[in-house]
N, C-alpha and C positions, 0 to 999 in steps of 0.2 A: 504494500500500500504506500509506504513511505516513497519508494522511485516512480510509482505510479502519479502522486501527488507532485513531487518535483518535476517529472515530466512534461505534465499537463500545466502546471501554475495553481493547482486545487488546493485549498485549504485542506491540513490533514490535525487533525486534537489526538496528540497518540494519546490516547486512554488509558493504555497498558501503562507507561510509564509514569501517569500523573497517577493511577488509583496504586503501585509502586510507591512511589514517593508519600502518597496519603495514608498507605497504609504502615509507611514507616513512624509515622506520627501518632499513630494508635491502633487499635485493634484491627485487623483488616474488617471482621463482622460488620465495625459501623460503618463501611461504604457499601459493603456488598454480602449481607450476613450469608449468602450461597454458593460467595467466592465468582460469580460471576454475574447475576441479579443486582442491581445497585436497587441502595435502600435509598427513603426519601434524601438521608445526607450525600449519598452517592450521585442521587441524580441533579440536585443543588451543585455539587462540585463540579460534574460535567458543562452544567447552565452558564455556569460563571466563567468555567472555561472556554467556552465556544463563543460569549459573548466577548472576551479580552481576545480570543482570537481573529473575530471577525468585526469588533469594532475600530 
């Protein structure tokens, strides 16, 4: 996805690496208690990231 996005000019939010970093800050559970489902804090996290990335 990442050479995909370089490619083209597309915006890319790597996820993997920000809910990574998020879940070094605390429990991974509170972003995504099923390890891949993001919980309401998870999806807040993504929001906020997509809007610094596209505003």
């Amino acid at each position: 996805m990442r050479e995909l996005a370089d490619k083209y000019g597309a915006h890319l939010l790597p996820a993997d690496s920000m809910f990574t970093e998020l879940a070094a800050t605390t429990e991974p559970e509170h972003w995504a208690a099923d390890g891949v489902h993001p919980t309401p804090a998870g999806h807040a996290a993504l929001a906020a990231a997509w809007l610094r990335l596209v505003a």
